[in-house]
Backbone as CSV, one residue per row, in Angstrom:
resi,resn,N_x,N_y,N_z,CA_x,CA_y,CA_z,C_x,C_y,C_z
1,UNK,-11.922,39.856,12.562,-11.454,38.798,13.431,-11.924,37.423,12.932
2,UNK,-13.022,37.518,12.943,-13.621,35.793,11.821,-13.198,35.664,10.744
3,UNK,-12.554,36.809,9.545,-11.565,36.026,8.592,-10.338,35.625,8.802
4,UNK,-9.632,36.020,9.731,-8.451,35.922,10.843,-8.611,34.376,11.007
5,UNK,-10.027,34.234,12.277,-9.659,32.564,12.615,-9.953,31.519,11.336
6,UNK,-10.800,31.826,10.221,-10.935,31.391,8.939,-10.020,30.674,8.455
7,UNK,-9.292,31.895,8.037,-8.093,31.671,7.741,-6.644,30.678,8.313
8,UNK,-7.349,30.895,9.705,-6.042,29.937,10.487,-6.586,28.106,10.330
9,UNK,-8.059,28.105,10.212,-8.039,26.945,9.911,-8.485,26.675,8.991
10,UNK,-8.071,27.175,7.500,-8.115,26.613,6.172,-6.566,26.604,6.196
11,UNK,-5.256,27.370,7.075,-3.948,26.971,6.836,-3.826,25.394,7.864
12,UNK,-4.264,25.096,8.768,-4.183,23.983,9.905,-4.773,22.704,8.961
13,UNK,-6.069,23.199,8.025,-6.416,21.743,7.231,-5.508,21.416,6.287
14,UNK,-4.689,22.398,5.476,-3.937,22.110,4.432,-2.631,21.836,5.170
15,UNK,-2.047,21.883,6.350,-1.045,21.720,6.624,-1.337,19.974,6.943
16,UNK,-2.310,19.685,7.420,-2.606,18.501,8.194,-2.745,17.182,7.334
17,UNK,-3.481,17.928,5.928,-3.307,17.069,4.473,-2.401,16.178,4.611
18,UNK,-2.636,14.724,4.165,-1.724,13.912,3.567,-0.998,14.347,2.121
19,UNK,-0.092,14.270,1.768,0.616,14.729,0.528,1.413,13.682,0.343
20,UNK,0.988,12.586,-0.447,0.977,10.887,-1.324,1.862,11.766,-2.526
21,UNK,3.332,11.202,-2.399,4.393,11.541,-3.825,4.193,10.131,-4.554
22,UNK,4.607,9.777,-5.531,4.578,8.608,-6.174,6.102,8.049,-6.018
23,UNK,6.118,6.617,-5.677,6.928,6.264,-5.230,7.974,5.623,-6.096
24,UNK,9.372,6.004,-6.146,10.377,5.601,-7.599,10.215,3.918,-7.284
25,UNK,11.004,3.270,-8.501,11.299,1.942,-8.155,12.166,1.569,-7.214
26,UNK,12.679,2.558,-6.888,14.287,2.309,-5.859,14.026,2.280,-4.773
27,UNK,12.820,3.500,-4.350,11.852,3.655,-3.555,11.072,1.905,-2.772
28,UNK,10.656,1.574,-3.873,9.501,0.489,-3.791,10.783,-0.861,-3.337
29,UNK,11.820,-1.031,-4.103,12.686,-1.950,-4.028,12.770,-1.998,-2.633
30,UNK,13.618,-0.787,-2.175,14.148,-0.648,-0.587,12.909,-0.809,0.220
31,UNK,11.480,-0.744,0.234,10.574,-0.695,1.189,10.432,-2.331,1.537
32,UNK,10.670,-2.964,-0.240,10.175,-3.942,-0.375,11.449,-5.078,0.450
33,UNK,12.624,-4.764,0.320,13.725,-5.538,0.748,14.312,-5.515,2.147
34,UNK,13.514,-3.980,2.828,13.859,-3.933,4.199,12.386,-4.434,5.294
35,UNK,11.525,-4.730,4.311,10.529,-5.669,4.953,10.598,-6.775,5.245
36,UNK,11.585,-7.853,4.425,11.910,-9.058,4.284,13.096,-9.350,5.174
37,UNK,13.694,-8.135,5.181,14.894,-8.465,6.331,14.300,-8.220,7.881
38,UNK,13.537,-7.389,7.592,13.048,-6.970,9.399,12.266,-8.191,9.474
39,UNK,11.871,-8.799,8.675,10.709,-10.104,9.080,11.482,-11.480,9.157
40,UNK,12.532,-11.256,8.423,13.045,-12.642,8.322,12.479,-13.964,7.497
41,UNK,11.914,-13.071,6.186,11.674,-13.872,5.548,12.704,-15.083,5.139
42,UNK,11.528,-16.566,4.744,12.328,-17.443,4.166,12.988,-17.200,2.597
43,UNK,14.008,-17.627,2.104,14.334,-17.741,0.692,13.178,-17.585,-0.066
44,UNK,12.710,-18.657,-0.260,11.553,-19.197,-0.834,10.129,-18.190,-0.748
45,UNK,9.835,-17.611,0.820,8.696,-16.276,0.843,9.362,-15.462,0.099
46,UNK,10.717,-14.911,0.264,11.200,-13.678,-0.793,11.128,-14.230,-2.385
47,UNK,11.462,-15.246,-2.437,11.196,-15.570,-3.831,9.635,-15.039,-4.305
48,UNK,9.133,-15.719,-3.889,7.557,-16.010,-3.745,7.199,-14.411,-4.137
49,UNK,7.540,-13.324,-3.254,7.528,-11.702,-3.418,8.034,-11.390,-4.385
50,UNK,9.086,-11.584,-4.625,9.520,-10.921,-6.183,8.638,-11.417,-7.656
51,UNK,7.978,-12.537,-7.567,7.827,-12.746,-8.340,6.049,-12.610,-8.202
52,UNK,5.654,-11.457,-7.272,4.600,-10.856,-7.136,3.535,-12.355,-6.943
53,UNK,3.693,-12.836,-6.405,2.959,-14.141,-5.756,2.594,-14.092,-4.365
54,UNK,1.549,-13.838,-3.746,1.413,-13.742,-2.212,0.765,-15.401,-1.590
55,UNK,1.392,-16.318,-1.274,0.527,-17.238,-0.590,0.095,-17.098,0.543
56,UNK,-1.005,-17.388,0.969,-1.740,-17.328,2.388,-1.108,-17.701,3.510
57,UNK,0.152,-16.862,3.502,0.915,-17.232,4.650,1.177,-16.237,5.795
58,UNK,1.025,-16.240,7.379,1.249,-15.433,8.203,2.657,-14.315,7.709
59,UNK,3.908,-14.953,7.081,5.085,-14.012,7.261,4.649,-13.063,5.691
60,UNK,4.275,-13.732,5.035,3.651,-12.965,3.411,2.572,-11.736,3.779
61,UNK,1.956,-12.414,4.720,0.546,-11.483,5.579,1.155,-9.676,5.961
62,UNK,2.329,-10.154,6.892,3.347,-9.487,7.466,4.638,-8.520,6.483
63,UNK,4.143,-9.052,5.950,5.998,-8.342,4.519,4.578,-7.353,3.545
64,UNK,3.214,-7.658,3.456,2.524,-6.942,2.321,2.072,-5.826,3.230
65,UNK,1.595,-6.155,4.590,1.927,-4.521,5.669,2.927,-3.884,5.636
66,UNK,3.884,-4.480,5.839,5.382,-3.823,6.737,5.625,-3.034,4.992
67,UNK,4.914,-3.237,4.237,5.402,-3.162,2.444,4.597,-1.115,2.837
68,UNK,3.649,-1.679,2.566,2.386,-0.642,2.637,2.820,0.304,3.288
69,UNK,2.919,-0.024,4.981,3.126,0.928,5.729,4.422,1.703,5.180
70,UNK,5.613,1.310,4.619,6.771,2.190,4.404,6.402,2.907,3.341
71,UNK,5.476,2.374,2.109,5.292,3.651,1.093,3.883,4.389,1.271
72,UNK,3.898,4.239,2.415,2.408,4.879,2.684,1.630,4.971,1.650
73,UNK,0.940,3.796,1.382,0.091,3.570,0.738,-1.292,3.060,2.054
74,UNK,-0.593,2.438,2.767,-1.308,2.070,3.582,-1.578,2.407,5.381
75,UNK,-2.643,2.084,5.944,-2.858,2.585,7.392,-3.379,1.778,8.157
76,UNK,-3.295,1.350,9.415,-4.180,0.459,10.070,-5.122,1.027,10.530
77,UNK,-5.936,2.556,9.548,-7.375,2.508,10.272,-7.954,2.537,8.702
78,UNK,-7.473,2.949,7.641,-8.186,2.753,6.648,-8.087,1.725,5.360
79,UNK,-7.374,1.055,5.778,-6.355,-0.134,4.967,-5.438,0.581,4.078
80,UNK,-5.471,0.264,2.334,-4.978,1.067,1.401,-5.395,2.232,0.941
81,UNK,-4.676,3.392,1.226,-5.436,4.690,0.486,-5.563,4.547,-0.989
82,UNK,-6.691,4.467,-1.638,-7.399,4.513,-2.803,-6.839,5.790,-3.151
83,UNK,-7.202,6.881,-2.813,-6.314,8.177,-3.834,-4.556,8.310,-4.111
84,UNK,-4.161,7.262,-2.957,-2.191,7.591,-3.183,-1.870,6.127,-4.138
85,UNK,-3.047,5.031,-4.160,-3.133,4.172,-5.551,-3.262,4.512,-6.727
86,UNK,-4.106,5.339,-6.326,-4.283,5.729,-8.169,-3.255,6.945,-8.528
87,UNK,-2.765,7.460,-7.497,-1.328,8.459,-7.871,-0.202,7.780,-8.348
88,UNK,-0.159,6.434,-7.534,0.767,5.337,-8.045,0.851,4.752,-9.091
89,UNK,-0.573,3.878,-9.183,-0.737,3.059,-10.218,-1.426,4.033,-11.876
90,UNK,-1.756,5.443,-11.605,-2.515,5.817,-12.649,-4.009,5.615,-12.690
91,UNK,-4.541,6.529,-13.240,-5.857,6.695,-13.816,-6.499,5.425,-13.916
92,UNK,-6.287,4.751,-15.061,-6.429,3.235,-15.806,-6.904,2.153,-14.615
93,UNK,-5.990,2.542,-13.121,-5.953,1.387,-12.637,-7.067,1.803,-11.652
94,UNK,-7.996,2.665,-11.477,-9.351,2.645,-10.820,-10.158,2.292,-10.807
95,UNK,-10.653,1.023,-11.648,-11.830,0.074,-12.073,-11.410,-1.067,-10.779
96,UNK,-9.429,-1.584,-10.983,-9.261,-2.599,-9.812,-9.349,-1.938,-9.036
97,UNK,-8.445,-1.135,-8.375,-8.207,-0.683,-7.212,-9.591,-0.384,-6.463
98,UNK,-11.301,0.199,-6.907,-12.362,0.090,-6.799,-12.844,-1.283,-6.297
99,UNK,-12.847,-2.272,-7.149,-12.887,-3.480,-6.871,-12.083,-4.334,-5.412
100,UNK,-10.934,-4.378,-5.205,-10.231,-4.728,-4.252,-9.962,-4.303,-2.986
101,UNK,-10.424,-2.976,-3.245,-9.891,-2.611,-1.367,-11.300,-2.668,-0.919
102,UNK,-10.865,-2.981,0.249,-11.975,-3.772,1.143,-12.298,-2.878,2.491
103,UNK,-13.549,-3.141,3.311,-13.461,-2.735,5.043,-12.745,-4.055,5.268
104,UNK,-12.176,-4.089,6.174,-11.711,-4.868,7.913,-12.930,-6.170,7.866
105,UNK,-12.512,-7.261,7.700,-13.626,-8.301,8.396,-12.500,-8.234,9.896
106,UNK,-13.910,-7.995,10.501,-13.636,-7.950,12.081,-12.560,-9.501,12.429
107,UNK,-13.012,-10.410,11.622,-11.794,-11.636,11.829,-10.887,-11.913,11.559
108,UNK,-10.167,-10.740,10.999,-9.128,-10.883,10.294,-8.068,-10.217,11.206
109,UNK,-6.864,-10.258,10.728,-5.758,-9.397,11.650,-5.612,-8.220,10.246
110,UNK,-4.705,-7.243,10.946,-4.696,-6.112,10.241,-3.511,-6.564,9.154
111,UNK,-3.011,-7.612,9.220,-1.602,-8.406,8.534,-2.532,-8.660,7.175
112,UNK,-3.709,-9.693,7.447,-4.418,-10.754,6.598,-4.795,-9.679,5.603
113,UNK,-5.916,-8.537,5.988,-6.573,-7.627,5.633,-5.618,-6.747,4.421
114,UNK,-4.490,-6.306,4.754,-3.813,-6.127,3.998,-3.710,-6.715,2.520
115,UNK,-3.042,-8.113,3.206,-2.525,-9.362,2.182,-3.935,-9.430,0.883
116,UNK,-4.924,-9.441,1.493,-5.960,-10.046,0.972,-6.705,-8.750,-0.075
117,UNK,-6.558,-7.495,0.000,-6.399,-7.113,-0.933,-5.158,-6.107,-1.582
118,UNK,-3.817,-6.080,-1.191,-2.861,-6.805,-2.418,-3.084,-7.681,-2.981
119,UNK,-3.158,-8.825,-2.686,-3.403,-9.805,-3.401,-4.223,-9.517,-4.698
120,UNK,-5.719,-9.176,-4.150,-6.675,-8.417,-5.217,-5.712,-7.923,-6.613
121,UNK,-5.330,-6.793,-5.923,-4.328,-5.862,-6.995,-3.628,-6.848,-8.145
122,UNK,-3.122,-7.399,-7.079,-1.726,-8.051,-8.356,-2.506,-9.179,-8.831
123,UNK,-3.314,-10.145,-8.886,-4.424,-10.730,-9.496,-5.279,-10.028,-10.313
124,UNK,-5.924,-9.119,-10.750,-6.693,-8.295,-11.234,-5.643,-7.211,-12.268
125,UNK,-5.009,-7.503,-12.274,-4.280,-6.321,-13.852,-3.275,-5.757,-13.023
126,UNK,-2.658,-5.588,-11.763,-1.362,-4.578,-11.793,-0.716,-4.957,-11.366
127,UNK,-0.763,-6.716,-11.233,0.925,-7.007,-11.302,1.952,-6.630,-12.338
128,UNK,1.637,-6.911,-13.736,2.649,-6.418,-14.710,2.850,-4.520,-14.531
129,UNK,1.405,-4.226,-13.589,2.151,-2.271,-13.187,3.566,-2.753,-12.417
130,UNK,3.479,-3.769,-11.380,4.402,-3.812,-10.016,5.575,-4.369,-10.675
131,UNK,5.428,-4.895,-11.748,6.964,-5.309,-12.095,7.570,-4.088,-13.214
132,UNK,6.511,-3.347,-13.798,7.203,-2.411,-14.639,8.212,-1.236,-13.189
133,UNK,7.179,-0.770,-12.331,7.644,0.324,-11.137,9.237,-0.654,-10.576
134,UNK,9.420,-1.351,-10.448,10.398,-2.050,-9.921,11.632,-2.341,-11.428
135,UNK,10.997,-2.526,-12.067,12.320,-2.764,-13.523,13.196,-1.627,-13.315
């Protein structure tokens, strides 16, 4: 009977697992283009995004969540998952991705927190990853 219930919850943990696929460019495009429409970005903020530039702006704050949350990369209790990054970005890119993701400053909104390390990322070596995944 105890390898019985064992068993039922080594199948309940593996079912419960996150399972992070790596995300195509077409993938990343559409997460990235139906963020900008649900937000209403300006011309100029979408510009600003494509050309992997984040300025310290509330709707930029807002488009690098609404980004995250669709390729689940990201969560509002743990920010960016570090293991579905490096499934993304590769091996190579675990020195930044180490470096940049951050805890929560309690003063921040869960928008900023985001922004602020993306930002990291694409400053630190994987913007030219974010424009190869998107080519």
């Amino acid at each position: 009977m105890m390898k019985f219930i064992l068993f039922c919850g080594f199948i309940a943990v593996i079912s419960a697992h996150h399972h992070f696929h790596q995300k195509t460019p077409a993938e990343i495009k559409t997460a990235r283009e139906d963020c900008w429409k649900e937000l209403n970005l300006s011309e100029e903020q979408v510009e600003s995004m494509k050309k992997y530039e984040y300025p310290d702006e509330v709707a930029i704050h807002n488009a690098v969540k609404c980004t995250g949350l669709k390729l689940d990369l990201w969560c509002e209790h743990e920010g960016f998952h570090k293991e579905d990054l490096i499934v993304q970005f590769g091996e190579a890119a675990t020195p930044v991705i180490n470096k940049c993701l951050t805890k929560r400053n309690e003063d921040d909104t869960l928008e900023k927190w985001a922004w602020h390390d993306w930002k990291c990322l694409a400053e630190n070596g994987l913007k030219e990853h974010f424009k190869k995944l998107e080519a």
